[in-house]
C-alpha positions in Angstrom: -9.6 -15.7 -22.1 -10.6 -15.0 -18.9 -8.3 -14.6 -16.0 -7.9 -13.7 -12.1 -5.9 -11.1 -11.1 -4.3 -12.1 -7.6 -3.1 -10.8 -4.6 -0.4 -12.5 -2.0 -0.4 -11.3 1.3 1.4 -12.3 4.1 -1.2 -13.9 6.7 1.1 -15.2 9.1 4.0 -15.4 10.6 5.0 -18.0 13.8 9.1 -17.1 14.1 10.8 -13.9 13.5 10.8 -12.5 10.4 14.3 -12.7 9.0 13.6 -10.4 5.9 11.6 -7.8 8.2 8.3 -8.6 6.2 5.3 -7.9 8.2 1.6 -9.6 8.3 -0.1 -7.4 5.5 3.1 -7.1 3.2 1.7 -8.2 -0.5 2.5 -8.1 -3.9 -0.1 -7.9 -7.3 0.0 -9.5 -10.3 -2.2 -8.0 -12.6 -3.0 -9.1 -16.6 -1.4 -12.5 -16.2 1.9 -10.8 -15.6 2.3 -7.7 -14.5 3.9 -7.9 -10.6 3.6 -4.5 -8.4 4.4 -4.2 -4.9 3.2 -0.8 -3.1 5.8 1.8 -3.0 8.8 1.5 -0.8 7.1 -1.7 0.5 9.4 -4.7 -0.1 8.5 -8.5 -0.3 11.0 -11.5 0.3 12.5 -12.6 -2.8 12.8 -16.5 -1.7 9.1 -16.0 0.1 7.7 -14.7 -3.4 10.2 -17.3 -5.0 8.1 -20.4 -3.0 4.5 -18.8 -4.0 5.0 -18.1 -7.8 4.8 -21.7 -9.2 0.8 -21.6 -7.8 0.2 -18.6 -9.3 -0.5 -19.8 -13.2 -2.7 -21.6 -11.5 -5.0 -19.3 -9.1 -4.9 -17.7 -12.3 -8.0 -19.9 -14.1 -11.0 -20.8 -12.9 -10.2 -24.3 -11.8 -13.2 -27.4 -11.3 -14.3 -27.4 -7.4 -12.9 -30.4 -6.6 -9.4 -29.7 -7.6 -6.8 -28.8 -4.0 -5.6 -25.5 -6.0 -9.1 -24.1 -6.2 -9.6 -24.6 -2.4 -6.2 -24.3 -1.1 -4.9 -20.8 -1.3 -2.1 -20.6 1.7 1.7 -21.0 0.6 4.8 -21.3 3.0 8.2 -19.4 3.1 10.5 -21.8 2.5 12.7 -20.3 5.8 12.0 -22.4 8.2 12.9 -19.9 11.4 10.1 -17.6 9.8 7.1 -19.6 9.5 5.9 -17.2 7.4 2.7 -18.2 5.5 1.1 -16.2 2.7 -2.6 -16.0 0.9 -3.5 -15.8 -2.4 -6.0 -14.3 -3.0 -8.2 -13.6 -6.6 -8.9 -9.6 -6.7 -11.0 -9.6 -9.7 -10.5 -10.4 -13.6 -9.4 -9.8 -17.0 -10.3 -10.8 -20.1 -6.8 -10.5 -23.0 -6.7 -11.8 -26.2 -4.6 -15.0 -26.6 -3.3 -13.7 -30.0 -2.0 -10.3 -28.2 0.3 -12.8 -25.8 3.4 -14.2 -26.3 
């Protein structure tokens, strides 16, 4: 199978960051599951928390007309923040179904 590796970035932000995240802070996920963050940069735990369920998803190629293949902005669910974040597909991988769990 064929997936997208991704990249969330924060794009946004309208209040003050609570966390101390910054427009440009990201996190990978690489091979369908493999999370990195650059070193000593942290990332929100409940921001990363809000954005993970659309991630399976951004994974695939989905049909044009579906929302998840043209929406790619998520929220932090701290409403002070107003912190929003972009997913965004960085390239592919192709794994064996039989080498997953």
């Amino acid at each position: 199978m064929t997936l997208f590796n991704l990249r969330v970035e924060v794009c946004e932000i309208k209040g003050r960051s609570v966390c101390g995240m910054k427009i440009g802070d990201y996190f990978e996920v690489r091979n369908s599951d493999q999370l990195s963050l650059p070193p000593g940069q942290p990332f929100c735990y409940w921001a990363m928390q809000s954005v993970m369920p659309l991630l399976p998803a951004k994974m695939r190629q989905l049909p044009p007309g579906d929302w998840l293949e043209q929406d790619s902005v998520a929220c932090c669910p701290d409403p002070e923040e107003g912190l929003s974040m972009k997913i965004t597909r960085t390239g592919t991988v192709t794994l064996k179904t039989g080498d997953l769990t």
